[in-house]
Each structure stands twice: as C-alpha cells, then as structure tokens.
N, C-alpha and C positions, 0 to 999 in steps of 0.2 A: 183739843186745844181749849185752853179757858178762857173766859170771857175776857176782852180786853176794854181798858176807858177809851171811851173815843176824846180825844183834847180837841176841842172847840177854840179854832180861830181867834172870836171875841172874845176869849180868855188866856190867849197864847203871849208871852211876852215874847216878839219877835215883828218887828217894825221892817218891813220892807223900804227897798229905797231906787229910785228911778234910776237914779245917775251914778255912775262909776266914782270911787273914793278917791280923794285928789293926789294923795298918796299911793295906790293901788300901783304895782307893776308885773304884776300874775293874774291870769286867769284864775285862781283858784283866790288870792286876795282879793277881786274884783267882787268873785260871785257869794262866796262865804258869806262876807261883808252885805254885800245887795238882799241875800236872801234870810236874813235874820239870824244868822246861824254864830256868829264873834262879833266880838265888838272891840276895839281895841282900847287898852286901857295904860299903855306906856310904851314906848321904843320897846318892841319885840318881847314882850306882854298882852295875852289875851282873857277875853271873858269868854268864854263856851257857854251860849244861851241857851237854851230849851231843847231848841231844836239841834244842836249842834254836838251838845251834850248826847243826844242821844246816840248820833252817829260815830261820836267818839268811843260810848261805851257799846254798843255793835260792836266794832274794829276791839274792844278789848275785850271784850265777851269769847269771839273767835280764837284770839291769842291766846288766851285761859284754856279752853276746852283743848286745843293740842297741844299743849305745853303737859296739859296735864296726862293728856293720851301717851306722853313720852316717860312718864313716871315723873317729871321735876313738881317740886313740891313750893306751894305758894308762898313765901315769909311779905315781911315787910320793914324793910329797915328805917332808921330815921332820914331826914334828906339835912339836917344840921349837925356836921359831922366836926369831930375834936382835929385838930391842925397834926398831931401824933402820930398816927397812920402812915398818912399820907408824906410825912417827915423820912420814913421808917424808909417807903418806896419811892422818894424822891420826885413825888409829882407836886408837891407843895410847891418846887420852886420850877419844876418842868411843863406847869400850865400857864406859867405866866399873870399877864394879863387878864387873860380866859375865867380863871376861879374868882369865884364870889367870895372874899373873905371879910370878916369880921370879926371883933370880940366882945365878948361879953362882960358884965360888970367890974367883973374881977380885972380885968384885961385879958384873960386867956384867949385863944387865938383858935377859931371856928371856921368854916366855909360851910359855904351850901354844894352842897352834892354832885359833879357833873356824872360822876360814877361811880362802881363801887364796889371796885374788886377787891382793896384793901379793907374793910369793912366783910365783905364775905371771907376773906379767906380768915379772920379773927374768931368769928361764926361758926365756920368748921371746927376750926382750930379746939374752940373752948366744947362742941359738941361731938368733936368726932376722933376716938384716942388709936383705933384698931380699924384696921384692915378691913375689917366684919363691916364697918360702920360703912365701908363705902363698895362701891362709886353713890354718890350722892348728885342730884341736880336740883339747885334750888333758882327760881326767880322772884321778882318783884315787878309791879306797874305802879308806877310812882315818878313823882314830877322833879325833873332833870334843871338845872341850871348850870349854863355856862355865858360870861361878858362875855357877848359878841360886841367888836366895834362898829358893825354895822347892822343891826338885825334889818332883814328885809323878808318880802314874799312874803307877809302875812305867816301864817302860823308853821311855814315851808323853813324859815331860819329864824328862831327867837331865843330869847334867853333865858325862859321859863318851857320848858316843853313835857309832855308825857311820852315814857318811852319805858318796855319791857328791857329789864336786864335781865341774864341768868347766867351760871357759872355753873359749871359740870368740875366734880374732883373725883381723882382714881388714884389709882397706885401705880399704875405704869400706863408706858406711850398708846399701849395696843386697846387697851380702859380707853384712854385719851380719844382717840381716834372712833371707837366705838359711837364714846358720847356728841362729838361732833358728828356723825355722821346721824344720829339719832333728830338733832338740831335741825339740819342741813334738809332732811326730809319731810321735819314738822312744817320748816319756813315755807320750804313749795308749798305743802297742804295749804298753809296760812292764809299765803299770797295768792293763791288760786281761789280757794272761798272766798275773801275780799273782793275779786274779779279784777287784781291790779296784771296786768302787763306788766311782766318782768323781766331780767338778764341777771342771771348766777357770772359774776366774773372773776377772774382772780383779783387779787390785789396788796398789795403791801401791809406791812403788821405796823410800823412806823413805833411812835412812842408807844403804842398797848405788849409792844414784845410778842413773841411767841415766834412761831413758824407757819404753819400754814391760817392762810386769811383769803377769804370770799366775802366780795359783797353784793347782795341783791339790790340790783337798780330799776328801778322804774325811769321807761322811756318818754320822758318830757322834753318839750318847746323850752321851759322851765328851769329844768335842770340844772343845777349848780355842778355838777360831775360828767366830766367826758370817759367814754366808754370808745373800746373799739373790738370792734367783732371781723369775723373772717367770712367772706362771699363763700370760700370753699372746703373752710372745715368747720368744726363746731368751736374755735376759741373765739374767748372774749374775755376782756378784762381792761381793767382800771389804766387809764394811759401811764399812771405811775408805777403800773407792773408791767408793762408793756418792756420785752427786752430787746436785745439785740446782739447777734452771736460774736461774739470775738476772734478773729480768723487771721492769724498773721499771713503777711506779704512775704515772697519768698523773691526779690529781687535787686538785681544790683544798681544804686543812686549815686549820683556824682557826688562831691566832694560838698559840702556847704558854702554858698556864694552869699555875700552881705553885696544888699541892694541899696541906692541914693532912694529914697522915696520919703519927698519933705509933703509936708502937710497932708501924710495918710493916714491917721490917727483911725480912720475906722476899716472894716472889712470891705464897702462900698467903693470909700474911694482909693483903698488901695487896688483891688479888681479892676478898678477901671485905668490907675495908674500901671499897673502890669499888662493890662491886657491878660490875664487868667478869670476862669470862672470862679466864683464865690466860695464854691467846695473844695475849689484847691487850694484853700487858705484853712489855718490855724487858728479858733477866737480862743484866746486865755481872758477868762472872766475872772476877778478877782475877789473872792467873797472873804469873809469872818467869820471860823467855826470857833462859836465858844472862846473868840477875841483872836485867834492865829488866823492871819492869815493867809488864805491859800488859793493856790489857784484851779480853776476846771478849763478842760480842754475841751474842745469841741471843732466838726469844721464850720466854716466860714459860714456856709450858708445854711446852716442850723442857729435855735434858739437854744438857751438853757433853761428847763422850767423847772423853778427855784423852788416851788411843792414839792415837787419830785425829787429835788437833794435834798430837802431838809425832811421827806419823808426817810431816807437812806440812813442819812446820820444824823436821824431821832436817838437820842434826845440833846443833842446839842442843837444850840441858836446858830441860824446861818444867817448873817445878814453881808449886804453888800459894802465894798468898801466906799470909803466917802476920802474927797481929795484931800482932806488932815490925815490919812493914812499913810500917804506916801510922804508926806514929813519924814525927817531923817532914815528914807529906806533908796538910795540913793541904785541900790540894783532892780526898783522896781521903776520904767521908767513910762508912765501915762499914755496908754494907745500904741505902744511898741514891746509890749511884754512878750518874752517868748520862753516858751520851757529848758530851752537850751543854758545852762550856766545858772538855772535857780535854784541853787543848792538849798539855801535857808526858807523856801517855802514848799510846801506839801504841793505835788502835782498829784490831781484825780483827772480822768478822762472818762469819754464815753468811747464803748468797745469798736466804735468806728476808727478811731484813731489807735489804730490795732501795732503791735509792730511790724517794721517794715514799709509801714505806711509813710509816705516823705511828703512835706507839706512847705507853703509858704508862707512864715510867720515874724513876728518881730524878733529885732536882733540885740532887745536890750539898750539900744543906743537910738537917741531923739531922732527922728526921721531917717532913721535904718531900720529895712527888713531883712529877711534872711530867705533863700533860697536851700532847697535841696537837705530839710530838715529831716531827720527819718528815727520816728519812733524805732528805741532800742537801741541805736548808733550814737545819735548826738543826745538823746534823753530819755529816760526812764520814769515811768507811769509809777506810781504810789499805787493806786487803786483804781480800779476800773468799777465805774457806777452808768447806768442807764437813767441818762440824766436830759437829752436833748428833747424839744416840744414834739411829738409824735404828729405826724401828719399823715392825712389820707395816701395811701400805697403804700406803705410801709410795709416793707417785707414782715407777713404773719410768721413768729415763731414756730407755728407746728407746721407750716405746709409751706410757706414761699409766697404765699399770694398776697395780693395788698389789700391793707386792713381799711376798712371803714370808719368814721367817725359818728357818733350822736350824742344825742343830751339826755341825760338822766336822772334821775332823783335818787339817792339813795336812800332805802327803807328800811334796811336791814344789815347786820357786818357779822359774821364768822368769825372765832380768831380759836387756834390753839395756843394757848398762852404758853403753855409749856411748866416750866418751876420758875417763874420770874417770880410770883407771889410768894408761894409757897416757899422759898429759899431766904425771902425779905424778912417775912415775919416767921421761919422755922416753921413751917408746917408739917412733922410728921405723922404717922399712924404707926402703931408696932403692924410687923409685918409678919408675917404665915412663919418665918424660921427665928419671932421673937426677938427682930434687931427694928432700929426703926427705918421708916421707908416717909423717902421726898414723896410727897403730894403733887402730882401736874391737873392743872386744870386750861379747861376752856370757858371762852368770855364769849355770848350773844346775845346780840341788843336788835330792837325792832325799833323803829322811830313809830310812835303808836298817834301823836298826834297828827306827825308827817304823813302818815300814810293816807289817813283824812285830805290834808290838801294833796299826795299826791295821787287818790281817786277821783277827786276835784278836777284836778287837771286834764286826765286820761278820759274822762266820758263827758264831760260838760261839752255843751254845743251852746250854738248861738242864741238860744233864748233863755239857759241857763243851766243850772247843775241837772245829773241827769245819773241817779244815785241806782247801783247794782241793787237786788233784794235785799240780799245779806246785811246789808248797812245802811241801810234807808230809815230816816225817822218812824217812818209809817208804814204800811202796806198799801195803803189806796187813801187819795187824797180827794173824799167827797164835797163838790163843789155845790154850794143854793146860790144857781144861777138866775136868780129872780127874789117875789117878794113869798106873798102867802104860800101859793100851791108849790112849786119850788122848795123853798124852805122845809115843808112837811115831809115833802118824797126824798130828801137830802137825810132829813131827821132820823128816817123808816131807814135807807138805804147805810146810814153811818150805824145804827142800833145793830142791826140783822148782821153788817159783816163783826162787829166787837163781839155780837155775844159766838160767830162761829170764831173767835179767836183772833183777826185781826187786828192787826195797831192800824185805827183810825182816825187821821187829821180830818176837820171838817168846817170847812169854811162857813159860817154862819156868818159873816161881820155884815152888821147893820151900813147901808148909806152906802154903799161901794156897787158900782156895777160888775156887771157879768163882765165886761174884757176887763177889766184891774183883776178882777179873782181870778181870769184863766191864766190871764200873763205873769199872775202871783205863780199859780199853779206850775207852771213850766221852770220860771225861776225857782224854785224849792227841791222841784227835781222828783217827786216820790213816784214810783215805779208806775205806778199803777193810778188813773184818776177818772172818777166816776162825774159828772154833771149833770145834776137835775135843771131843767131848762125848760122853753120854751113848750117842749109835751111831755111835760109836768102831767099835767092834767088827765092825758092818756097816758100816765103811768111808763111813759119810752124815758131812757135815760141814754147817755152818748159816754161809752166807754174809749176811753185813751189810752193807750201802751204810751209810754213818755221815751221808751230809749228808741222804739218803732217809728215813732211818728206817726199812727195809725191811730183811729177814731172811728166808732160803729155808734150807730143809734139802733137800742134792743131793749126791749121788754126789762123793767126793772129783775125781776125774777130769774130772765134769762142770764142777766148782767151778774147777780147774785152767786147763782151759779156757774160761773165762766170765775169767777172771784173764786169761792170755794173746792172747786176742782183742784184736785192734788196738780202739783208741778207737771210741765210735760203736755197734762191735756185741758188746760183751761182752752 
C-alpha cells in the first residue's frame, strides 16, 4: 500500500452542526447535512464537500472497476444536448415538464441531459458499421438533470444528480439477453461491496420501452418506491408490476335491475344505501389519455393508482377529468357512470372484474344504479391493465400467498430496450450474410449519487452516519483528545497508519474539547477511530469499531497493528 496524506481536521473545509436543518425530512438529509459532508446550494441542487466528495467517488470508483470487469468501456458524452435526437425518439415532448430546456444564442433549442439513450445509440451508429464491431457496452458517470416539482430528501430526489448510465448493443435478442444478464450480475457485485441491502424486483419498462425490466431497491424508512415480496416464495417486484390473474366466472346472473338510489354519488354511500359490501360494487374512474376520455374499471373497494396506469400506457398523459369535461357529454352522468351503454368511451379494467363477474354499478341516469351487471353480457372490457393500489395479502402471482409491503429506495434499473432506439434513428450493422441487421440494445443506470444517501440511510444510528469500509472518507478517524501530549501521540499515530497506506482524517482542531471531537467523531461516521487521551502519556490509545459500538484502551503499537492487520484478523 502507498503512503497515504493524512487531511487534518484544522485544514478540512467541513463545519459540523448541532442541530437538525430546518428543512431536513430524511435521516440521510439530516446527517449528510450535520456532518459536513453537502451543503445545499438551490431547490434540489447540492455541493459535495471534501468529505463527501470522497464517498461519492468511493461509490464510483466501485462502479468503474465492475463495469469494467464486464468488458463496457468508459466514454463520456456531453450533458447539453441538441433538442434533434430527442425530436427523432419523441421524448422532447414525452418528458414534459421534467427536461431542462433552453436555447442558445442563436435561438436553437438545447436541454440538459436527464439520459441518454438517444445520444448513444448516434455513437454507435457513427462507430459501429458490421457485425464484427459488436456486441459493444459502453457507459458514462456523469451528472444527470431532470425538473422535479418537488425536489426533497436531500440528495435522495434533486434535480442535479450523478448517476452511471450504460447501454449494451448486439445483433440479436439472444446478444441481448446475454448482455443484460452480464449487467444484472455486475449490479449484485456493486451493491454487495457498497454494503447496501438490496431487493432485485421485477418492474415495469413504462416510457424507456423495451421488454424485460428490474429494479434494484434499497430497503428504506425513506423510500420513495413501494416494493412487495412473498413470505413464501422468492418474488418480489415493483407494486406497478405487481399482477393479477384474470379468471373468468362460469355462472348464471339475473337479468339487470335499475335501482332508486338518490344522493349516492360515491361507493360509500351507495354500500351503505344497498346494504352490499364495497367489493360488490363497480368504481368507473374517469381519466384523459392523451385528451380522450375514458374510463377504468375497478371494484368498489379497491383504489386506482394512477403511477401504475400511466406507467401501462406510457407514453401518453393520463390525467383526471375535471367537471368542464362533462360539458356537453350528456351520456356521462357524475357519480353514476356505468360501463353498460358507453359505447363512445374506451372501458379498461383491472383483471378482477374478469368476465362473468356481475356487479353493482351506475346506471347512466342521476341517482340510478344498476344491479346484476355482468362482465361480458351487458359490457365489454377494452383492455385489461393491473391497475388497482396493491395491498398487503395480495394473492403473490407465483405461489397464492399474500404479499408483503415496504419502502425502498431505488438504486439501480435494468431495462431490455429492445429496437425502440435503434429503429428511431436506423441503427443497423451489415450482418454475417451481408444484408443489414436492426441493432437491440439494453439501458442501466445506477443512481451513484443516491446510492450515497441511500447507504446514509441503511447504517446510520442514533449518533450519526456509520459508513461501511468501502466507502468511507477515511479508514480511521484519529482523534487529539487533549492538548500537548495528546496532540503528539495523535500526530505519531495518524503518520505511522498513512505511511502503512491508510486514508487518515485527523482531528487536530485547536480550542475544541474532547466530547465535541468524539461526538464530531461518531457523526462523520468512519469505520474505524483511534483516541489519543487521557494516557497519552503512557503511550495507551482507546481504539473504537464505529459500526460495533465497541472501544478498547491498548498500547498504541498494539492499536497499530490491530489497524494494519489484513481484513478478517485485525
């Protein structure tokens, strides 16, 4: 190992701070923030300070070496990209809100970067003519923008972020499949030297296209992403993959009965006006795909989560209707809609409302319902989407038992994109029999800066962050718990471990007592923390494991070597 600098405290730009940031509503924003590590410099914009910097490039340092053990090869593309591209694959107008655009002198029309598939696949394109030339995987580490309207969680949701992207291209599905499966393996690696606790789930491809998608989540308090897993098999996935089988009903329903039922405009008080359970009613929600609107079916006592349709039918806008919609639509009639006779709107369902299945729903007319409705008889489903809020029991798709719920952060996404790129902008190679061949690729992305706050999250305790090895600012955080003699054996003890190769932080700061330096100490979080103290003098130092909670008083020397010991047997 070579000698490493030891960075000195009284030279460290990184201001510690007492109190919780008044804005702060994450564990990992609270302590970040508290331990010098960001500073916040706009609505979900950060500074990465010294220290924080370093554990950012740790976490990409890791991502490099197994990207590269995969054969992908490093570029770097720009992040101010021409409006063109992106024109070409229709995400200029399909991000909305989301892209950062602007133009330049001239007027011509720019964004900044939130990805950059369109941009690789031109890459190839212009480097890659033959078959010979591939399969290729190339990535970048480079800094990501997308408007969020709300950035929160500190560096968990911003609008400036650092994230690995890479893109795999082949010549066919079974290349395809290879290359993701290559991905797929590196990310365990990744995520396992990082020390992050993770869930591989299935998930939805939504606006990125393709076919198959996973994504690795990190199990947080935190968490922006609900996950659910099975007690008694091994699935797990994304609640907007979460399905549910469609099983038609094989029985014979009476005849359809119209009901008096004045001022039951909701599912509540119609239930309670019938005397039936919630489930045996019908909700038609009435959204706007792309300005038609249409309606989703569901039962009664289910939600519709409205991520999860508009993850389905990405890349059109779903939004909900609003009361100027029902202006001149005189067969849509407010809190009494029923599938039955809506010829002129699209019906989607969830596979619960299967056919055969008979329900009680509106009858089209102001405070009439409808009895004895029965999928397939009196109306016909458009399209079947799994679309309802998934809830705890939930029959698991592979085995019947009920699913579980948690919170997670997501670190990482999988996708086979498939020829969406490569079809946009022509991507082919000549192929082995001299005709040309479509290019399929795969798209994976790590959140590099997320993954920082969501190691934040996962090992931090009550006195402060509490940083795995692999990622830690430093290796041992030598404290001068005192003045002269102190200070000296701090001095010996921070020299001896840099020159055996350690990265040494080393509290020297003048005018500060021993408990602000230990309490600094635990907030900062580094693995390992030596304290020259009180028997200074007799040469004893008080060695601390930070993620243990364990502290010995031993012979500097001994201490030394307990440091130096290969992993395993310190």
């Amino acid at each position: 190992m070579s000698t490493q600098h030891v960075q000195r405290m009284s030279r460290l730009m990184a201001k510690t701070l007492r109190e919780d940031p008044a804005d702060a509503e994450t564990l990992s924003h609270r302590l970040l923030v508290r331990a010098g590590y960001v500073r916040r410099s706009s609505a979900g914009v950060w500074t990465w300070l010294p220290l924080g910097k370093r554990v950012l490039d740790n976490v990409s340092r890791i991502v490099r070496e197994e990207m590269d053990a995969i054969g992908a090869q490093e570029v770097l593309l720009p992040a101010l990209l021409p409006k063109e591209p992106y024109e070409v694959s229709g995400r200029w107008s399909e991000y909305g809100d989301l892209l950062f655009r602007l133009k330049d002198r001239k007027g011509a029309d720019y964004l900044l970067g939130p990805t950059h598939e369109e941009i690789f696949t031109l890459v190839v394109k212009d480097q890659c003519t033959s078959y010979k030339d591939l399969p290729v995987m190339l990535y970048q580490i480079q800094t990501k923008y997308r408007d969020e309207a709300r950035p929160r969680s500190g560096v968990l949701r911003g609008r400036e972020f650092q994230m690995k992207d890479s893109y795999s291209f082949d010549v066919s599905d079974e290349g395809l499949a290879e290359s993701y499966r290559l991905h797929r393996e590196a990310y365990v690696r990744i995520f396992e030297r990082l020390g992050l606790d993770h869930r591989i789930v299935s998930a939805v491809s939504g606006a990125m296209g393709g076919s198959a998608s996973e994504e690795f989540l990190a199990p947080a308090a935190a968490g922006e992403d609900t996950f659910v897993d099975c007690p008694s098999c091994d699935y797990a996935a994304n609640t907007e993959a979460v399905t549910f089988a469609l099983t038609p009903v094989n029985a014979e329903h009476p005849a359809i009965e119209e009901v008096d039922t004045p001022d039951t405009p909701t599912i509540e008080t119609l239930a309670a006006h019938l005397g039936v359970p919630a489930s045996a009613t019908l909700k038609n929600l009435l959204v706007k795909v792309d300005g038609e609107i249409t309606a989703v079916g569901v039962p009664g006592d289910r939600e519709v989560d409205l991520g999860k349709l508009g993850e389905h039918l990405a890349p059109a806008v779903v939004e909900l209707v609003t009361a100027e919609d029902f202006a001149g639509r005189p067969d849509l009639v407010r809190g009494y809609v029923g599938p039955q006779g809506l010829d002129k709107v699209p019906y989607l369902a969830d596979p619960r409302v299967a056919p055969g299945t008979a329900w009680v729903t509106g009858a089209n007319k102001p405070d009439t319902h409808a009895r004895n409705v029965v999928c397939g008889r009196d109306f016909e489903v458009d399209r079947y989407l799994d679309v309802v809020v998934v809830e705890p029991g939930d029959p698991c798709p592979s085995c019947g038992a009920g699913l579980r719920l948690d919170r997670a952060i997501e670190i990482g996404h999988i996708f086979q994109l498939g020829r969406k790129y490569a079809d946009a902008f022509g991507l082919d190679v000549l192929g082995k029999e001299g005709k040309p061949v479509r290019v399929t690729m795969g798209s994976y992305g790590i959140g590099v800066s997320r993954a920082v706050a969501a190691l934040a999250e996962q090992t931090a305790d009550d006195r402060g962050l509490c940083w795995p090895a692999a990622v830690a600012p430093a290796d041992v955080h030598v404290v001068a718990a005192g003045k002269a003699v102190p200070l000296a054996l701090a001095e010996e003890a921070a020299a001896a471990l840099a020159a055996a190769g350690h990265r040494v932080l080393l509290d020297d700061r003048p005018g500060l007592s021993p408990g602000v330096k230990l309490t600094d100490a635990e907030l900062i979080g580094v693995p390992r923390i030596l304290v020259a103290g009180r028997r200074s003098g007799d040469r004893v130092v008080e060695l601390q494991d930070r993620a243990a909670g364990t502290r010995e008083e031993l012979p500097l020397d001994e201490a030394l070597a307990r440091l130096n010991a290969p992993a395993g047997q310190a």
